[in-house]
C-alpha positions in Angstrom: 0.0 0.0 0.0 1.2 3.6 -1.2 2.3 5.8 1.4 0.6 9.0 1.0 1.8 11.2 4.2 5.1 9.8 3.0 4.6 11.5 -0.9 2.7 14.4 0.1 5.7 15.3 2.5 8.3 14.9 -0.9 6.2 16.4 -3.3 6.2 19.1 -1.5 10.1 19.4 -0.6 10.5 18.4 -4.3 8.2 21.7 -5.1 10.0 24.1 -2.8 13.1 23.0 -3.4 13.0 23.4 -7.3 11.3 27.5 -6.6 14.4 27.9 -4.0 16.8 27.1 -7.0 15.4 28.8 -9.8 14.7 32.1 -7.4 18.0 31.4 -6.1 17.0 32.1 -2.5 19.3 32.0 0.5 19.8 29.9 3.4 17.5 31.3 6.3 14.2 32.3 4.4 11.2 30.3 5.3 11.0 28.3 1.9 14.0 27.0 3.0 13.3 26.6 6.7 10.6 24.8 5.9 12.5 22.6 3.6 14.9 21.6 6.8 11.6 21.2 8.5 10.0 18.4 6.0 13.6 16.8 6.2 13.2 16.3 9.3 9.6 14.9 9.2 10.8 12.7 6.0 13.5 11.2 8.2 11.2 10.7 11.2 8.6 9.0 9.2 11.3 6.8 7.9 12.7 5.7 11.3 9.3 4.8 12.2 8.3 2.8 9.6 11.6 0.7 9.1 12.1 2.1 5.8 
């Protein structure tokens, strides 16, 4: 079974990520915060599932 809180949380660092390097935007601003942010959820998730 597809893990959709799993995909939702790349697609969405996959999305900001892309805008951060075309606008070329600096460590520090919240696009990029939030980026750490999902990383952190992404790795969590992972832990807790075994994967």
């Amino acid at each position: 079974m597809a893990d959709l809180y799993l995909k939702a949380l790349e697609a969405e660092r996959k999305s900001l990520w892309a805008a951060c390097r075309l606008k070329g935007l600096p460590k520090g601003t919240p696009e990029r915060q939030r980026i750490d942010e999902l990383d952190h959820l992404l790795a969590e998730h992972k832990a807790k599932k075994g994967l």
